[in-house]
Every structure is written in C-alpha cells, then in structure tokens.
C-alpha positions as CSV (number, residue, x, y, z in Angstrom):
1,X,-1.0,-28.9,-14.4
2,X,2.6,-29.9,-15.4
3,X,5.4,-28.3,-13.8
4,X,9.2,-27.8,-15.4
5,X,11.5,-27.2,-12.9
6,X,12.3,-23.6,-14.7
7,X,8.5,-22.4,-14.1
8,X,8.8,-23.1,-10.6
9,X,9.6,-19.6,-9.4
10,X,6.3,-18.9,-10.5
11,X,4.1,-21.5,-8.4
12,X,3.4,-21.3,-4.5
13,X,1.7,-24.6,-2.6
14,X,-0.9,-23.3,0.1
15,X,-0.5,-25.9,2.8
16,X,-4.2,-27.2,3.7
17,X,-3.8,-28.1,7.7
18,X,-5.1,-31.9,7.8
19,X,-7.1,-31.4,11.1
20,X,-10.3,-29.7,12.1
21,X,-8.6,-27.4,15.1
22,X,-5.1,-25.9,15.8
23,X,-5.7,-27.1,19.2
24,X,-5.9,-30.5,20.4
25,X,-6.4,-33.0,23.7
26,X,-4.7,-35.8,24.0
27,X,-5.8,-38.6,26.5
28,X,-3.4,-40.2,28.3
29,X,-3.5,-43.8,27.3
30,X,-0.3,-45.4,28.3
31,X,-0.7,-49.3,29.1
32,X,2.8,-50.7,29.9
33,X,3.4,-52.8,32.9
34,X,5.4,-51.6,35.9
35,X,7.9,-53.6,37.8
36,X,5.7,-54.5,40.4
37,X,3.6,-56.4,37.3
38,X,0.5,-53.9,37.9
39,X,-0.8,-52.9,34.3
40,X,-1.6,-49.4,34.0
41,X,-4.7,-48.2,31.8
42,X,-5.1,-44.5,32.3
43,X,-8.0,-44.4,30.1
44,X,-9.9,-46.2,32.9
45,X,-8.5,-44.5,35.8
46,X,-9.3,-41.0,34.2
47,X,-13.0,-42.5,33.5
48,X,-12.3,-41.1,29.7
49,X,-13.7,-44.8,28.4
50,X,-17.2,-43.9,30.1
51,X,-17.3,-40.3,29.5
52,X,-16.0,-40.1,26.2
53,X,-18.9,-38.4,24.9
54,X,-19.0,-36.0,27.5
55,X,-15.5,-35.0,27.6
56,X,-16.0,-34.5,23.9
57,X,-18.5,-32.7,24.6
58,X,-16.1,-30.6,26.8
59,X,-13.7,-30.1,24.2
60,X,-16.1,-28.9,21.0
61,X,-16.8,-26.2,23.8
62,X,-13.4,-24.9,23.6
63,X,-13.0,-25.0,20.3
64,X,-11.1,-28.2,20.4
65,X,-12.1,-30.8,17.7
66,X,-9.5,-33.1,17.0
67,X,-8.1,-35.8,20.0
68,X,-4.8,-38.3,20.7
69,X,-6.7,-41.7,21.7
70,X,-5.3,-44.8,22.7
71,X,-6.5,-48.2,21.2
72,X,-5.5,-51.0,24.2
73,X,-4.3,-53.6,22.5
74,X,-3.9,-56.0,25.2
75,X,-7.7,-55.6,26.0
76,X,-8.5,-55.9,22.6
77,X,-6.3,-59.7,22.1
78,X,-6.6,-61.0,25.2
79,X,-6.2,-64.4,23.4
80,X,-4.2,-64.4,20.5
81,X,-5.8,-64.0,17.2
82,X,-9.0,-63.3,18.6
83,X,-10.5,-59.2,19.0
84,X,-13.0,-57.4,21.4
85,X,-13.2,-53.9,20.3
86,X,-16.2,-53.6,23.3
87,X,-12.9,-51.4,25.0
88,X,-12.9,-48.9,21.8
89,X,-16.4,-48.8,20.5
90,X,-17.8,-46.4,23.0
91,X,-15.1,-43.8,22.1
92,X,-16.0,-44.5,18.2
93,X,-19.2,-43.9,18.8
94,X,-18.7,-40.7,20.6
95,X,-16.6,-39.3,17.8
96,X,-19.2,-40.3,15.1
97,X,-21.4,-38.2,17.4
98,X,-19.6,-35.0,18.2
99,X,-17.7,-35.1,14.7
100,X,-14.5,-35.3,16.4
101,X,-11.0,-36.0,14.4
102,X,-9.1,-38.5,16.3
103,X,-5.3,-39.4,16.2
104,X,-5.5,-43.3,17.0
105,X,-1.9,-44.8,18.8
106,X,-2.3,-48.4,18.1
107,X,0.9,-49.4,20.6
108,X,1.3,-46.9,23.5
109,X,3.9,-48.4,25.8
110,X,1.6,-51.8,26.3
111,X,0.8,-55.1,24.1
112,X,-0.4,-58.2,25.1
113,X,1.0,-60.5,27.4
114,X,1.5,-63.7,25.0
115,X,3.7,-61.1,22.8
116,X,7.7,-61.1,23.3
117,X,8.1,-57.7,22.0
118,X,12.0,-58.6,20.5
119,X,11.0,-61.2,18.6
120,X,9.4,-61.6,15.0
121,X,6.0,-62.3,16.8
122,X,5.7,-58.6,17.8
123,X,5.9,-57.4,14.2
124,X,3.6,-60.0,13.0
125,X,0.9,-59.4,16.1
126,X,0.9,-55.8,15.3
127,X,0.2,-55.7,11.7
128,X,-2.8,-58.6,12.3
129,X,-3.7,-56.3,15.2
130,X,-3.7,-53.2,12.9
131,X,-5.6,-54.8,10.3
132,X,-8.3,-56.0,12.3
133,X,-8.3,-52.6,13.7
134,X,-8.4,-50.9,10.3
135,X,-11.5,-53.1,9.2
136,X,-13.4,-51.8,12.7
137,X,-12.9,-48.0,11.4
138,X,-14.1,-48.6,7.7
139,X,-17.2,-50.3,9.1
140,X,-18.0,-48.1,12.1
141,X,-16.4,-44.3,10.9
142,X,-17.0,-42.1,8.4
143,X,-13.7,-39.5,9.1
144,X,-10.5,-40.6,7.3
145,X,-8.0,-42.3,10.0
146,X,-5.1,-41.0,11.5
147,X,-3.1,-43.8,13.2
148,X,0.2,-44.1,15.7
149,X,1.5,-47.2,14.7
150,X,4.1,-47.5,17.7
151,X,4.0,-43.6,19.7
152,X,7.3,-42.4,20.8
153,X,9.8,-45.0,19.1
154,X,12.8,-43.2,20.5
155,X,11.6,-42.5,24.0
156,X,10.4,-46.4,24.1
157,X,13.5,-48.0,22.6
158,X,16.1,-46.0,25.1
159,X,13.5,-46.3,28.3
160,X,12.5,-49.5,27.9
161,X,15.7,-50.9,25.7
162,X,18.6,-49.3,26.7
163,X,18.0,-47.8,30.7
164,X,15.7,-50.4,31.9
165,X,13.1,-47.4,33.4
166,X,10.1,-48.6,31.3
167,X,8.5,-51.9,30.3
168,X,10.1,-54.6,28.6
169,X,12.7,-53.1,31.1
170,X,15.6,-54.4,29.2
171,X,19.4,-52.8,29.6
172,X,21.8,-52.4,26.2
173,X,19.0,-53.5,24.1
174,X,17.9,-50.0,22.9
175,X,19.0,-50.0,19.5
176,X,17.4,-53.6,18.7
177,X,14.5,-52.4,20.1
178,X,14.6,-49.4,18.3
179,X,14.2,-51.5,14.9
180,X,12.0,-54.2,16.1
181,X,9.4,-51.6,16.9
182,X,10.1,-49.6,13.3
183,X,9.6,-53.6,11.7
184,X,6.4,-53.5,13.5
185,X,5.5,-50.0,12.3
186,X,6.0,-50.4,8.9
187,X,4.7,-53.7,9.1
188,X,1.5,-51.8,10.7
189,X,1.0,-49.3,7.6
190,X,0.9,-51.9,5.2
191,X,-1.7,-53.5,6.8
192,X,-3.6,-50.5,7.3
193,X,-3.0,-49.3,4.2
194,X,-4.1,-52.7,2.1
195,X,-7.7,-52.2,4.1
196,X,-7.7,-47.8,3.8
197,X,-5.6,-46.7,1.3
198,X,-6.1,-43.1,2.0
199,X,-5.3,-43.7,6.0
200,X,-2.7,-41.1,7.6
201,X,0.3,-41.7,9.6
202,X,1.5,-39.9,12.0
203,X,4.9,-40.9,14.0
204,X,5.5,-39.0,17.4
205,X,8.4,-38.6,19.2
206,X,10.3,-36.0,21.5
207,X,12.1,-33.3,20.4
208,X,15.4,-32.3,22.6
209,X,18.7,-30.4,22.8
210,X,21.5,-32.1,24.8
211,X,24.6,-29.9,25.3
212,X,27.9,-30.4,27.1
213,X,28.6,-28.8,30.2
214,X,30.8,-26.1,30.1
215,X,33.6,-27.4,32.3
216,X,34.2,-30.4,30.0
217,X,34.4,-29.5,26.5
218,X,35.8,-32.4,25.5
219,X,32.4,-34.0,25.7
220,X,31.0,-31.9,23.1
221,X,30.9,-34.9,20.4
222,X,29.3,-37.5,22.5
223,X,26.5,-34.4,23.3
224,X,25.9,-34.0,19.6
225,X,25.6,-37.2,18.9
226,X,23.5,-38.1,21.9
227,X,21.4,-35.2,20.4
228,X,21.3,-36.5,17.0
229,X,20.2,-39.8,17.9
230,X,16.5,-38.0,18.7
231,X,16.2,-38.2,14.8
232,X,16.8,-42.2,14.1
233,X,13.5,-43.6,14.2
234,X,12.2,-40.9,11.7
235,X,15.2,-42.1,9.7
236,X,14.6,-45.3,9.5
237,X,10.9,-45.5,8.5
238,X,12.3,-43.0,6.0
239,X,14.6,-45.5,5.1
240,X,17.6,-43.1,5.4
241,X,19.5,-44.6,7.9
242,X,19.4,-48.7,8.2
243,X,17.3,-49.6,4.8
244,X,17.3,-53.1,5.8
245,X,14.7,-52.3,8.1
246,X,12.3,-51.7,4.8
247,X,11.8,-48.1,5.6
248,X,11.1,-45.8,2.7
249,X,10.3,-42.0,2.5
250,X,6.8,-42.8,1.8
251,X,6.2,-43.9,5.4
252,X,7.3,-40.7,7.0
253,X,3.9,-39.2,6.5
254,X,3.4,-36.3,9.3
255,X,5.1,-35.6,12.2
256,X,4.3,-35.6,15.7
257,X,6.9,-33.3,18.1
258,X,6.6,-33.6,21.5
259,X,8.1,-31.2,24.4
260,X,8.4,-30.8,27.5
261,X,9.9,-28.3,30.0
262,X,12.5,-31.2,30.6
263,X,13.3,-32.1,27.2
264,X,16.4,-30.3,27.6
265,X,19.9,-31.2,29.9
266,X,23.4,-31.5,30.1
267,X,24.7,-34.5,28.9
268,X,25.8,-36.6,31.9
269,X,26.3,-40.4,31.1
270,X,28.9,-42.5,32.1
271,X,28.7,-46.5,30.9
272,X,26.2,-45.8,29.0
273,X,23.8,-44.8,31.8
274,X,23.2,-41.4,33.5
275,X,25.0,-41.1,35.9
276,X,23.0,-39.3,38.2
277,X,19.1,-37.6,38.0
278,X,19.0,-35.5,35.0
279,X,18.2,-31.7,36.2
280,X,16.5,-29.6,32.8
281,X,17.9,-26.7,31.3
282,X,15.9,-24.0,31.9
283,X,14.9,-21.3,29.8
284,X,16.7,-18.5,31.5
285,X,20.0,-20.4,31.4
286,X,22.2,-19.7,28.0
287,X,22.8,-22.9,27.2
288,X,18.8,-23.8,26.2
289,X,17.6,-23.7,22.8
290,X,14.8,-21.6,22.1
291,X,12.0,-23.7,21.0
292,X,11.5,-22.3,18.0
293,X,15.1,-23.0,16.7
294,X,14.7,-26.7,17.6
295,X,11.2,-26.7,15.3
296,X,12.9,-25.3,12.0
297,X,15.5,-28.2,12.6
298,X,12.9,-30.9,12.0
299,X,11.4,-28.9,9.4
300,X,14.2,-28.3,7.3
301,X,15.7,-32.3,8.1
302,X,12.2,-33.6,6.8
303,X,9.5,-31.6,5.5
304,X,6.8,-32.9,6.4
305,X,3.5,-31.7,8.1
306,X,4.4,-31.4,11.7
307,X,2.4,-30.6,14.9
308,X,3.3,-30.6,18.5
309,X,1.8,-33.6,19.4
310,X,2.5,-33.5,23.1
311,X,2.8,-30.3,25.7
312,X,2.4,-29.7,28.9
313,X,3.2,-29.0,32.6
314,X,2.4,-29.4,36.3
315,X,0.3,-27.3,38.5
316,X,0.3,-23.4,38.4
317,X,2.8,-23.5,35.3
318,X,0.6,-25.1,32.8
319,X,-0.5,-21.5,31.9
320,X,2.7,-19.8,31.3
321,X,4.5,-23.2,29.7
322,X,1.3,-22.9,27.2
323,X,2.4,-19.2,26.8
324,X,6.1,-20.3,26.0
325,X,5.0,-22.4,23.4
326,X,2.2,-20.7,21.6
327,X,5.0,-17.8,21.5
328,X,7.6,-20.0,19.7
329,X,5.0,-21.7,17.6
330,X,3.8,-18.1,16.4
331,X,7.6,-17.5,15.5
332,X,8.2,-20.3,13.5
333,X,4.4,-20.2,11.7
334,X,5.4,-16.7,10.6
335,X,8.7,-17.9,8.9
336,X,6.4,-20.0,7.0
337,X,6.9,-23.0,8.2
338,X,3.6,-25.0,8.5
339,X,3.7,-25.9,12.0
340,X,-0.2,-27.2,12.2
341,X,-1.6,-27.7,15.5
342,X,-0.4,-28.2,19.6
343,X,-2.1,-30.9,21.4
344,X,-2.6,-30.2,25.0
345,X,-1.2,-33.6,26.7
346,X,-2.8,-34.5,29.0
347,X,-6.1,-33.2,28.8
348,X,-7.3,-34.2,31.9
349,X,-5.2,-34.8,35.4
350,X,-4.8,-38.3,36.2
351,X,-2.7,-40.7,38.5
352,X,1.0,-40.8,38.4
353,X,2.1,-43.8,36.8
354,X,4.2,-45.1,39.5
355,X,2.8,-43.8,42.4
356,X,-0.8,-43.1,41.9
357,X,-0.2,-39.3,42.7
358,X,-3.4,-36.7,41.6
359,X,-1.4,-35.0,38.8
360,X,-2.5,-31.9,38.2
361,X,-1.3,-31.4,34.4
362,X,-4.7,-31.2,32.1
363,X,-7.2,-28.6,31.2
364,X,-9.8,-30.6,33.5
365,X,-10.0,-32.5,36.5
366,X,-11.0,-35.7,37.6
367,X,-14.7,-36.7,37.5
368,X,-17.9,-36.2,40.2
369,X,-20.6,-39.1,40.8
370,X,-21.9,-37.4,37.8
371,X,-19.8,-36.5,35.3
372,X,-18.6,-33.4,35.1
373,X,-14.9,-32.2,35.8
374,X,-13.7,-28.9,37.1
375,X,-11.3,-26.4,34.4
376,X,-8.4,-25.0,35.3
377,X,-9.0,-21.7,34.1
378,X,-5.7,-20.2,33.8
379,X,-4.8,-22.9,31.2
380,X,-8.3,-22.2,29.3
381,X,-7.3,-18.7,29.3
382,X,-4.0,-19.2,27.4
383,X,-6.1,-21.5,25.0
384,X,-9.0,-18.7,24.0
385,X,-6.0,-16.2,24.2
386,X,-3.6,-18.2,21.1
387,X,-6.6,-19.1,19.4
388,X,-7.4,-15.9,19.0
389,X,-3.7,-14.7,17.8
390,X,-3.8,-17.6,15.7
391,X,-7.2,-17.7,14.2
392,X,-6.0,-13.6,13.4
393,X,-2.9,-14.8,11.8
394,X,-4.5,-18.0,10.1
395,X,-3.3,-21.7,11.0
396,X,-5.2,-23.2,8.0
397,X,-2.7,-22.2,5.1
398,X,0.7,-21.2,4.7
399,X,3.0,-20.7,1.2
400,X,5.5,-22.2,0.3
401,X,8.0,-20.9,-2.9
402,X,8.9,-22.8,-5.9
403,X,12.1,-24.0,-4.7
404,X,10.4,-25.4,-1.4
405,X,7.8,-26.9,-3.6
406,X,10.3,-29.0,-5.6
407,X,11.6,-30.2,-2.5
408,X,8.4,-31.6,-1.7
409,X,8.2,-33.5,-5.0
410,X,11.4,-34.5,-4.9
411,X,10.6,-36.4,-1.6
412,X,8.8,-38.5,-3.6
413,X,5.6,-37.5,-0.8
414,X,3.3,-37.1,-3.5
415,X,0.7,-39.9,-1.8
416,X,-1.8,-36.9,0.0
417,X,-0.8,-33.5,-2.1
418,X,-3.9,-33.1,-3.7
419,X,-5.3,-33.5,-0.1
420,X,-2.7,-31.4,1.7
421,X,-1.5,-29.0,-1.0
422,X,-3.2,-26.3,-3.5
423,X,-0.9,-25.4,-6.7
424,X,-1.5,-22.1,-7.8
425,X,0.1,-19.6,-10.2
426,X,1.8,-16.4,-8.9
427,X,1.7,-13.8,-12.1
C-alpha cells in the first residue's frame, strides 16, 4: 500500500502491543558493588536463579507472561574474553518451557572487575559481551529478544557519575558517564543486531517532575532544567542531542518508564549536590504532577511504544500505589496513547541493598526449604482487578489518525511496523 500524505486523513495504524501480557514481573537483578567492595547479586539472594521455573510457573498463574531478567555479566566474563552462560542457562531454559517473553538487561548497575567503565574498554567489552550473548539466544531460544543494553542510563550516570551514591562512585563525572555508557549501548545494538537482525530494544529509565519550592521562585530555571535532563540519554541514542556520540533515531526503539512514589521533589541542590535528604512530593500536595500528565509528555517528545517498566512500593501500600497507577494508565490508554504494559518491580521481596533488610515490595515472598513463596494478596487483588478493566477496555490495540501516523514515518522508525502496526482504510 502506498500512502500520499493527502490520503492520510483516511488511514488509522492499530498499534499491535509487542508483548504476551499487560502485566509484567521484573526480577531484581542489580549487580554493582558497594563501598564496602561486597558484590550484590539479587538474583541469588532471591533464589530466582534456582527457581526460575517455578516462579514462572507462579507468574503464568496470574496471568503474567512476559518478565525483566538480568544477564550478570561479571559471572559470565570472569576472565576477559572468555563466557560461562552456566549463570543464564537455567533461566533460558525455564522460559523455553513456560513460553515466557523476557526483557533481557545486559548491564544492570554491575560489569566485570577487569573493566574501567570510563574508558574505551567498557564500550568495546560490552558489545563482545553482547554478541556472544546474542549468539547464546539464537542457539538456545525460539522467542524474538528483547534486550537492555545499559538499564537506567540517567539514574546510573548521576548516582554513580555525578553524587558518588552508586558504583563506580565517581563525583562530577555524570555527564561523561552518561555518554560512555550510551557509546556502549549503541555499540551493544550493533552487535546484537549483526547476529538478530529482528532483536528489540528497549531503553529504561525514570520518569520525574522536579519543581521549585514556592518560597524561592527564582529557582524555577534550574528546576526545569534539572527536570529536563530526565530526557538526555533518550536523546542521545536518538542522536538529537550530542550526535557525536553516534546516536540515531533508529536506536530509540521502545521505551521503558519507570516510577516510583519518590520520583517526585522539590529541587534542593546547592554545589551541585543535594543539599540535604530529598523528601517526595506527595500526591495530595499541589505541586505533584499527576502521572498521567508526565506519560503524555514522553509520548508526545518521542513516539514510541512505551511501557512502565518499573513500579512499585513498600509494605501495606503496594496495593493502593498499584491502584494509583493502573488509574493513570487507564487515563492516558483512553486518550489513545498506546501505553503497553506495567511491570511489577520487584516481583518478589528481597534484601535491601545496603543493609540486607527483608523488603517487603513484590507480589511474593521469599522461598521455603521447598520452594514455594507466600502472595501478598492485597497486591494480587489490584492485579486480577486492572486486568480485568483492562482486558474490558483492550490493551492489545489502539488507533492512531493519519496525522499521528505520518509522524511515525517521519521518524524514520519504519525497522518493526509491519510487526508493530496494521494499516487500514477508514471509508
């Protein structure tokens, strides 16, 4: 079908939703090192990497098919150049078995030790480590790949770049971290993509609002630009804001949104650092954004498939923060915007990561002698209750006009339409 710009009025795109369920688990899988030099791998602690199968299992119950993994990479290359997948393969095998989708994050917070992460090494090690990676999943899977090259670019550049709160623990370094680790993810798809063409990307970071207070107006332009800086990494792999880098739109494949209940504050920082514990905005206070308002921001900057990637919160509020969200995501689905799935992060409860506390934050709970792991019931609830509502309403498809199509083309994201999008005439 050929399309001149004047017929457009007449065509709609329905919008095919890439994964097998609206909702989603995410296993926590961060690896980074704390200060003490203790490396954290919550996929053991959680017991996920020996009851993969059953906590699959666990999910297909719910109605849950689709899953955020971690690949550790500094398991995987414990000598340079050389790869044990042993770490991985269980988990493959148990989503070959329960024909679960999974969202692979190749660097989450951790690499290996023989790795300096600012220099060109990094980029290199990543895209040998991808490919390698890449070739395992053609062999061993049969479902098309969706791959994290580096998760949360943003959040990792200003912890562990710019504050010094996360590992490589650096201080004023966040912005040349911020491009080493988009080098290493476009680095990452090219590899990827020279072993699985048809592989899917998917680039996850936090969503926030940052306001000034009240009493000090005159901090309204460092707030907004504070803000705005959420939106860099997306902009450079799109090769919109620092080209040098080698970003280009087609790299800005889908979009992964993550928040929290503290993902919004007053801004507060003085020498570049905060100057004190950051206290959220609640959602009873004028000053927070709804959710929903924050979601047809990114949709309207990028256009691209988006899900909530991450979301989530502590003890008896996991149930009504699930609430919140399914509300707002309701809201902006029936504006037409495409939002296309909320991952429930974490699925299960696990150990802080600095002080070993039981968090109580996921669906289930940590593991008997024999497997099995209490629900939290209140939080299942909420799930049967907005998949309902949304199963009613339809998550698979939503239309888009003429004049939204064109934007689409003129994106130049033409590489997965005939998977993502149906063209059809409107007489």
């Amino acid at each position: 079908m050929i399309l001149q710009e004047g017929e457009l009025s007449s065509v709609c795109i329905a919008v095919r939703s890439p994964f097998k369920s609206f909702f989603m688990a995410g296993f926590e899988c961060s690896t980074h090192k704390l200060p003490c030099g203790r490396r954290l791998d919550l996929v053991a602690s959680t017991a996920h990497e020996k009851l993969a199968l059953m906590d699959y299992a666990r999910m297909n119950e719910q109605g849950i098919h689709v899953a955020r993994e971690g690949v550790r990479w500094h398991l995987i290359e414990h000598e340079p150049g050389y790869y044990d997948f042993s770490s991985v393969r269980p988990i493959l095998r148990a989503t070959e078995s329960t024909g679960t989708q999974v969202i692979w994050d190749l660097c989450h917070f951790g690499w290996p030790d023989h790795l300096d992460i600012f220099k060109p090494e990094f980029v290199e090690g990543l895209a040998r480590f991808a490919t390698a990676f890449a070739r395992l999943l053609k062999r061993e899977t049969s479902l098309p790949p969706f791959i994290v090259p580096v998760n949360e670019i943003s959040f990792f550049s200003w912890a562990g770049g710019e504050e010094g709160s996360l590992n490589p623990y650096a201080i004023g370094r966040g912005f040349e971290l911020k491009c080493q680790l988009v080098r290493a993810s476009i680095a990452a798809m090219d590899a990827i993509r020279a072993v699985i063409p048809n592989a899917r990307f998917v680039h996850v970071d936090p969503i926030i609002h940052v306001v000034a207070h009240p009493d000090r107006p005159e901090e309204h332009p460092l707030a907004e630009a504070y803000r705005l800086a959420q939106f860099q990494a997306w902009d450079m792999l799109a090769g919109r804001v620092a080209p040098e880098l080698g970003g280009s739109e087609k790299y800005l494949d889908i979009l992964g949104v993550n928040y929290y209940i503290h993902n919004q504050w007053v801004y507060d920082i003085q020498g570049g650092q905060r100057s004190h514990e950051l206290d959220p905005i609640h959602r009873t206070d004028p000053l927070y954004r709804p959710l929903r308002e924050i979601l047809e921001e990114v949709h309207h900057r990028y256009r691209r498939p988006m899900f909530i990637a991450e979301t989530g919160a502590e003890d008896a509020a996991r149930g009504p923060w699930l609430r919140y969200v399914g509300n707002e995501t309701e809201a902006v689905r029936a504006k037409g915007i495409p939002l296309q799935g909320i991952c429930l992060y974490p699925i299960l409860n696990h150990p802080g990561w600095n002080d070993d506390r039981h968090c109580h934050n996921g669906l289930w709970d940590y593991a008997d002698e024999r497997g099995h792991r209490n629900i939290y019931e209140p939080l299942a609830d909420q799930v049967r209750s907005l998949q309902k509502a949304f199963e009613k309403n339809g998550h698979a498809s939503k239309t888009l006009n003429g004049e939204e199509m064109f934007r689409v083309f003129l994106n130049g994201h033409r590489s997965h339409l005939d998977e993502d999008l149906e063209i059809t005439t409107s007489l």
